[in-house]
KOLKE-831924 format. One line per 8 residues: number of its first residue (from 1); their letters; for each residue x, y, z of C-alpha. Coordinates in steps of 0.5 Angstrom, whole numbers, plus 500, padded with zeros to 3 digits. Each point is the difference from the previous one (the first is absolute). Layout:
REM KOLKE-831924
NUM	a	X:Y:Z; ...
REM end
This chain:
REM KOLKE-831924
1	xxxxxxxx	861:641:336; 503:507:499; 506:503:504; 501:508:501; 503:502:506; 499:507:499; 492:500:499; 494:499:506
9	xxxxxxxx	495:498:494; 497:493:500; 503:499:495; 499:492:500; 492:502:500; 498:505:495; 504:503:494; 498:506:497
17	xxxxxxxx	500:501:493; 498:507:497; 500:506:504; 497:507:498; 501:507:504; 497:505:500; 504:506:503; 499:508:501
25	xxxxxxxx	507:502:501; 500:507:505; 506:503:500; 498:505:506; 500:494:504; 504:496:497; 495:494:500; 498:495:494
33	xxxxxxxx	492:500:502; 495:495:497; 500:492:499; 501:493:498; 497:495:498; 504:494:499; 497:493:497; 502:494:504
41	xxxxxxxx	499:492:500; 501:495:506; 505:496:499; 499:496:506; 493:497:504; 497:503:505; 503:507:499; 496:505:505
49	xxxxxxxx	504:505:500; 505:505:496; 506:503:502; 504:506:496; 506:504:500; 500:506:503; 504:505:502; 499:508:501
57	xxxxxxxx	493:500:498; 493:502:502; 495:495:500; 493:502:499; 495:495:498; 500:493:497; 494:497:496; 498:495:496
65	xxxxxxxx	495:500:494; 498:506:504; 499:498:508; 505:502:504; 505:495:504; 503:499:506; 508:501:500; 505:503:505
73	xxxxxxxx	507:502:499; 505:496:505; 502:504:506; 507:496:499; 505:504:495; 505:495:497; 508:501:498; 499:502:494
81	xxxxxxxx	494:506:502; 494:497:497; 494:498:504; 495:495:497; 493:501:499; 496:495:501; 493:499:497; 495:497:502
89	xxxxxxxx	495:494:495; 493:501:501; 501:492:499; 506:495:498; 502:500:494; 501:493:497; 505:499:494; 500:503:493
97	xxxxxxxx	495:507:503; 501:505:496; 498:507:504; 502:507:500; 501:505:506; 499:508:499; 504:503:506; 500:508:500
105	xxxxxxxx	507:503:502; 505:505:501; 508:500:501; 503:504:505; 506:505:498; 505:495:504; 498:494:495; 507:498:496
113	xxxxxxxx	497:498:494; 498:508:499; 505:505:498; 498:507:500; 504:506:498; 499:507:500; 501:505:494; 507:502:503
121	xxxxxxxx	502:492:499; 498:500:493; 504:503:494; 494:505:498; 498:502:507; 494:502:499; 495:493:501; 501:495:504
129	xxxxxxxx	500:493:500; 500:493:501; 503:493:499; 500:493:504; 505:495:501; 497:493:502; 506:496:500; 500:496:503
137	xxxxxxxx	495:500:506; 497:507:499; 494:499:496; 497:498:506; 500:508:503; 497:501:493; 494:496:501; 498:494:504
145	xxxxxxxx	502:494:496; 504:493:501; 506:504:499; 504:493:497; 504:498:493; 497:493:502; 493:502:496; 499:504:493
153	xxxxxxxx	494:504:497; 497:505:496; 499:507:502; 495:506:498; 501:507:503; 496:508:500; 504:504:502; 497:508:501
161	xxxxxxxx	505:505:501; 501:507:499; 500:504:494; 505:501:497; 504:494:502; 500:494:497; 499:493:503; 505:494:496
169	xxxxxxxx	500:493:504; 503:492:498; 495:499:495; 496:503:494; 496:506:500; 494:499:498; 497:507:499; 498:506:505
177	xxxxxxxx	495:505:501; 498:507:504; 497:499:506; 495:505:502; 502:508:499; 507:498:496; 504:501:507; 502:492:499
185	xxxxxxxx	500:495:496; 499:492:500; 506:495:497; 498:493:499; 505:495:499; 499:492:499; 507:495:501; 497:494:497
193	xxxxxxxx	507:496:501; 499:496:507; 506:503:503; 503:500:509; 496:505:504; 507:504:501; 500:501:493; 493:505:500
201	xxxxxxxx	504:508:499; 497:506:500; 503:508:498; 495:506:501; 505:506:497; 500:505:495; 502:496:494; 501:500:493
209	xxxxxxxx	503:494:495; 503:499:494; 500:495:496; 507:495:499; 498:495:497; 494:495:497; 497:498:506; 505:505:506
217	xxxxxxxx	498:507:502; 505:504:504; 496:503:505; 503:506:504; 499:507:503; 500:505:494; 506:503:502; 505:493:498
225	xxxxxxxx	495:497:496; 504:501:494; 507:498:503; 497:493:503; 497:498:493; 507:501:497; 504:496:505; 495:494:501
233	xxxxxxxx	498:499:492; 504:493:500; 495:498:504; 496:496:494; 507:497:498; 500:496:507; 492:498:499; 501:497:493
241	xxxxxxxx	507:497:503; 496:496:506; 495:498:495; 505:497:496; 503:496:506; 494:498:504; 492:502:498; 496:506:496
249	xxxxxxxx	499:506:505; 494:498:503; 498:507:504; 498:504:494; 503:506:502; 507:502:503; 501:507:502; 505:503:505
257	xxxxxxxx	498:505:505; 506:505:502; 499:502:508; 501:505:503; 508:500:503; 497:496:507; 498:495:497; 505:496:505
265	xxxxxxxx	501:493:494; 504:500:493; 494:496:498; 493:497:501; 497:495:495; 493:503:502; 496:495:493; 499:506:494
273	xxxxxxxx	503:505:503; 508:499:503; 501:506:505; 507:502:500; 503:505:504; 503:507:495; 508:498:503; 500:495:493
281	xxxxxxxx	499:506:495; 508:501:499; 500:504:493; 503:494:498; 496:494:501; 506:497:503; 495:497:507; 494:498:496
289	xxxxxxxx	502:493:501; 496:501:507; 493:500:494; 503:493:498; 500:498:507; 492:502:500; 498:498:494; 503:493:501
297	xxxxxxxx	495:500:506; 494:500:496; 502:492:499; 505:498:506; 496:503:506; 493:503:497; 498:494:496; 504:495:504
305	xxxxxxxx	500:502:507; 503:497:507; 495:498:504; 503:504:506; 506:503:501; 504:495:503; 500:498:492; 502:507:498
313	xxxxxxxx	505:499:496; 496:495:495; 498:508:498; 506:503:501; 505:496:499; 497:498:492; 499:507:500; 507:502:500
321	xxxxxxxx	501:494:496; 495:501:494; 503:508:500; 506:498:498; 499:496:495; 495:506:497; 507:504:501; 504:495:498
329	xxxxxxxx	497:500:492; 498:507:500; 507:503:502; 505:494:501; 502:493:504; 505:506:503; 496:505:502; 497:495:503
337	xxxxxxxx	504:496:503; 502:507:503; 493:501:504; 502:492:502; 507:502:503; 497:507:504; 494:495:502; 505:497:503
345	xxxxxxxx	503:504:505; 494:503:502; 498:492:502; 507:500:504; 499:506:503; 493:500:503; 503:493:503; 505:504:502
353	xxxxxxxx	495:504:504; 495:494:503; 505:496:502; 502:494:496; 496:495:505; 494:504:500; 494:496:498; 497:505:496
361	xxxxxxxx	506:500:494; 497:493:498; 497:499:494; 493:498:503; 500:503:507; 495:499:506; 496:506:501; 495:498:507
369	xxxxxxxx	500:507:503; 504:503:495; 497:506:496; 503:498:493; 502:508:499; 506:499:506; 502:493:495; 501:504:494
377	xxxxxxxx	507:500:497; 503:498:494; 500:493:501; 494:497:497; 503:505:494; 507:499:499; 499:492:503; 496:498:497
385	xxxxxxxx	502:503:494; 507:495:501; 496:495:501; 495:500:493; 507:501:497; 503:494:504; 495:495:497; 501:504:493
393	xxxxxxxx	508:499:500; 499:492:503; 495:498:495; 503:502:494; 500:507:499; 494:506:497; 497:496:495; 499:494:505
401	xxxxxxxx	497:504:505; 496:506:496; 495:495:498; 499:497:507; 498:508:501; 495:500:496; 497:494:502; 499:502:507
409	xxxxxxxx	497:506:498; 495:497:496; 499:494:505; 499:505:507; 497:507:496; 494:502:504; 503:496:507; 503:501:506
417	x	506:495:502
REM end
């Protein structure tokens, strides 16, 4: 049985494993405008229906190998603002079927997946431009799906945009083309590496990008581009390092998108493409530890994930951990260290501000009813960095542990856990 308090999907009766979007983006209206096609299988008997995540989308029609099917939003909206979107079988589905669903769509400017900025936000401003969020529970407003980390799968995307921006996501590019008059243009991108639906991420904007490295590109508005390469261009150093002490680099690519200043996060590990906000660019390289962070990611949540957010430190508390230790050997067990003792008052403090007491300072909290976003603290960080180094210190030291590190990256790659 599957357990995800923050999704309304029938999670214990399909899964979903490969999406493919195809989405016009309309800065006019600030909507996202086409479809989804999304693979599934039951995994149950007698499945006569699916249910999907939504939130602040238009549903416009639902099919099947081309016939259209019965569906209905429900009237009830839940604590996290999402309806469920439940769609009717033309018959019950035994174990092990195979289908696909098409469902034409729109988001809504209220959607919280959607962040649309005006020219005045950006550094040119000139263009406008777009990025989503989809951590935690926001793909959802992105498109209609099972909006949990429990599953993982595959995704392909077309996206039409206007010239002359450009469009990056979470995946390889694979190509583009003009579309009609030469006013737009068609960016395709494939993600061939199961990932969590909250880990689908796309930028729309005026972007230009510099090489930093074998398989990194800094991207950027042109205007700071040059700045970002120089202060990330360590970046295949930390690669090589999680290499070293766990698995080879399985996503191909490892680009760094630097955001406009209202990207509200340090980071975000969206897989080929780590979006980062512009406060890192220092002129000194003193907070790239923050791309350590999110390059560690790419093993320690992305390729093994928590199967919902009461695990959340299973991807940050590992992550931190795994950070580190690439700090560790790139610039010394002190500066390390250093990162561990900040770590740690910023893990009293938010103790401090929830109340010893609070259930959500435990390393796994219940989260019935609570959106996983009002939970976020430095706990699944901080505690459970401590604790990994605790089990570190009790079983004999680095050399004891590090191989238990690996093992668990090979043993749970490709899993939620």
């Amino acid at each position: 049985m599957y357990y995800d308090p923050s999704t309304l999907s029938n999670i214990n009766e399909i899964q979903t494993s490969h999406i493919e979007l195809n989405l016009r983006v309309d800065f006019e209206h600030k909507i996202l405008d086409g479809s989804v096609t999304l693979s599934l299988i039951t995994i149950a008997d007698n499945v006569n229906k699916v249910i999907l995540d939504t939130k602040s989308l238009i549903i416009k029609s639902v099919s099947q190998d081309g016939r259209q099917l019965k569906f209905h939003l429900n009237n009830e909206i839940d604590c996290f603002g999402t309806t469920g979107l439940h769609i009717e079988l033309e018959k019950p589905l035994t174990t092990g079927i195979k289908f696909k669903l098409e469902i034409s769509y729109n988001t809504m400017i209220q959607g919280t997946a959607t962040q649309w900025l005006e020219p005045s936000q950006t550094v040119g401003k000139k263009h406008p431009y777009l990025f989503t969020q989809c951590q935690d529970i926001h793909a959802r407003s992105l498109l209609p799906c099972q909006d949990t980390p429990c599953f993982k799968l595959t995704y392909s995307a077309n996206i039409q945009v206007p010239h002359p921006l450009r469009a990056l996501m979470s995946a390889i590019g694979v190509g583009d083309e003009k579309i009609g008059d030469g006013k737009s243009k068609l960016y395709k991108f494939e993600q061939k590496v199961k990932i969590p639906s909250y880990l689908i991420a796309l930028v729309v904007g005026n972007l230009a990008g510099k090489e930093i490295g074998p398989r990194s590109t800094v991207w950027a508005e042109p205007e700071i581009v040059q700045d970002a390469a120089w202060e990330f261009e360590d970046t295949e150093n930390f690669i090589a390092i999680g290499e070293k002490l766990l698995t080879p680099y399985e996503w191909k690519k490892y680009d760094l998108l630097v955001l406009p200043a209202s990207f509200p996060f340090g980071g975000m590990e969206n897989p080929c493409l780590t979006f980062i906000t512009p406060a890192l660019i220092a002129g000194d390289r003193s907070l790239v530890c923050v791309v350590a962070h999110e390059v560690a990611h790419s093993w320690t949540g992305n390729l093994v994930t928590a199967a919902n957010w009461e695990h959340f430190w299973l991807n940050e508390g590992w992550t931190k951990f795994l950070e580190r230790k690439i700090i560790g050997r790139l610039y010394g067990e002190k500066e390390s260290d250093f990162h561990s003792i900040i770590g740690w008052s910023e893990l009293e403090a938010d103790v401090k501000h929830f109340g010893e007491d609070n259930p959500l300072t435990a390393l796994q909290p219940v989260l019935k009813g609570i959106d996983p976003g009002d939970a976020y603290s430095r706990v699944p960080y901080e505690k459970g960095f401590n604790f990994l180094y605790y089990i570190q210190q009790i079983v004999g030291g680095p050399e004891f542990f590090e191989p238990y590190m690996k093992a668990h990256i090979e043993e749970f790659a490709g899993k939620s856990i």
